[in-house]
Residue, then its C-alpha position, 0 to 999 in steps of 0.5 A: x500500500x503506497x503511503x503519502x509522503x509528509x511533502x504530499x500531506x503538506x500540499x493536501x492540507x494547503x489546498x483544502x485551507x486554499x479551497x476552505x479560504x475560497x469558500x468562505x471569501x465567495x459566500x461572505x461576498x455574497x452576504x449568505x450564511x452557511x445555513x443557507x449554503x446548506x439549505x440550497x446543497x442539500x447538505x448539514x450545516x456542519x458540512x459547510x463548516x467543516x469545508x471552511x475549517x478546511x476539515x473536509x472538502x466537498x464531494x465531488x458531486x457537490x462541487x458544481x453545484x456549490x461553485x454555481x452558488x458562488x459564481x465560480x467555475x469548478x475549476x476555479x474554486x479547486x485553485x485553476x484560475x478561470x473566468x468567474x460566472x456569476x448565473x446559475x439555474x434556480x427557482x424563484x418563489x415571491x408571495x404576497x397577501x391580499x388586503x396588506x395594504x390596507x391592513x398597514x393603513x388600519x394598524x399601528x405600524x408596531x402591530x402592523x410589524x408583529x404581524x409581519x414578522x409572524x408572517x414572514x415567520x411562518x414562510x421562511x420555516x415553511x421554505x426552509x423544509x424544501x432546502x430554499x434560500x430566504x432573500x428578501x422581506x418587502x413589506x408583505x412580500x417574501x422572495x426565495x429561490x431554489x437550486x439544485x436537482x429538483x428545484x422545480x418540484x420543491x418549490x412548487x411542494x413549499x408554496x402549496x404547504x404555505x398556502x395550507x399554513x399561512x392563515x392569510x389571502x397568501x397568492x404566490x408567483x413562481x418562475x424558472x431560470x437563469x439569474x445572478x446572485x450578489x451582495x447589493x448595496x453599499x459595502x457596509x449595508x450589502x445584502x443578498x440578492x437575486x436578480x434577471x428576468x425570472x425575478x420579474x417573471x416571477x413578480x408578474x406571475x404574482x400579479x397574475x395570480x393575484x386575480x385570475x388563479x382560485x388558488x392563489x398559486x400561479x407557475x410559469x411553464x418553465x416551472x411546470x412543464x419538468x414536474x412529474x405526472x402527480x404534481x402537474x395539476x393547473x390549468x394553462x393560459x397564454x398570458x401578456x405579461x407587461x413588459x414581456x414582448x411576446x405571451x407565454x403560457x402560465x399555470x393557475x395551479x391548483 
């Protein structure tokens, strides 16, 4: 059995404390936690926190996965230097309540925020079961996003059981494709975010939900169409959306 000599040992723990170092750079830079690294991997908490502890390195079958979170190519992240990427796939979920605006004008604005934060509560727990990233509170608006194998069907299970749970008007958008994730603002006050034409596609399906789903829930067919057979319950309806040139089909699912 060949055995590592102390130069090779040496040269494997300076690469994972080099892979741990660019983990942690490229997730700090994107203003995410390492919950939520996990959460959109699919992986333990403890797993990230090992990787930037340079304890353990990812599985290779996580790494494509995890280098399209940061924004970096595989090689890139394993030390090949390699133009960055800044878009990956993923699914993006915006909800909103029916009657909050006019909740917000009959309550005291502290009541108003207990209310938003049980809210937003019960939403982010309700998401966070299907291995979603929490982005943005507006309001009563609530914006995620899903990546990964399966992000379409687990984002569609997530809005469904927040529709079950939430005991308000909750009406929910979602929209499949590619979009740029980075930390937005000034430096001191950056946040993460999501942003590209699925983030729109996904608010104007909200709209659209708004009015013309019974269900509150309204997909886009990038969303629906990779579903399995038992999850594929909606109705299409070719839709103008503002601002989109031609009509495409969304789903008022069910």
């Amino acid at each position: 059995m060949n055995r590592l000599t102390n130069r090779e040992r040496g040269n494997m723990a300076m690469q994972l404390t080099e892979l741990a170092g660019r983990i942690r750079s490229l997730r700090e830079k994107r203003g995410l936690r390492q919950q939520d690294i996990a959460h959109a991997l699919r992986v333990s908490a403890q797993a990230v926190s090992k990787w930037e502890r340079s304890e353990n390195a990812p599985d290779i079958t996580v790494l494509p996965e995890l280098a399209c979170l940061l924004g970096v190519t595989t090689d890139w992240l394993l030390g090949r230097e390699e133009e960055r990427r800044d878009v990956f796939d993923a699914t993006v979920l915006v909800s909103s309540v029916g009657g909050a605006f006019e909740k917000s004008l009959e309550m005291d604005p502290r009541d108003f925020a207990v209310w938003a934060n049980g809210l937003f509560y019960q939403l982010t727990e309700t998401v966070l079961r299907y291995e979603a990233v929490p982005i943005k509170y507006m309001g009563d608006q609530f914006l995620c996003f899903f990546s990964g194998v399966d992000r379409c069907a687990r984002a569609l299970e997530a809005a469904r059981l927040a529709r079950r749970m939430v005991s308000e008007a909750l009406k929910i958008g979602l929209a499949d494709g590619p979009v740029y994730l980075g930390a937005v603002g000034h430096p001191d006050y950056a946040r993460p975010d999501v942003m590209g034409q699925v983030v729109n596609a996904a608010f104007l399906t909200l709209q659209w939900a708004e009015s013309h789903s019974a269900s509150g829930l309204a997909a886009t067919e990038a969303v629906f169409e990779p579903l399995p057979a038992g999850q594929r319950q909606g109705e299409g309806h070719r839709v103008q959306l503002r601002g989109v040139e031609r009509p495409v089909t969304v789903y008022a699912v069910r």
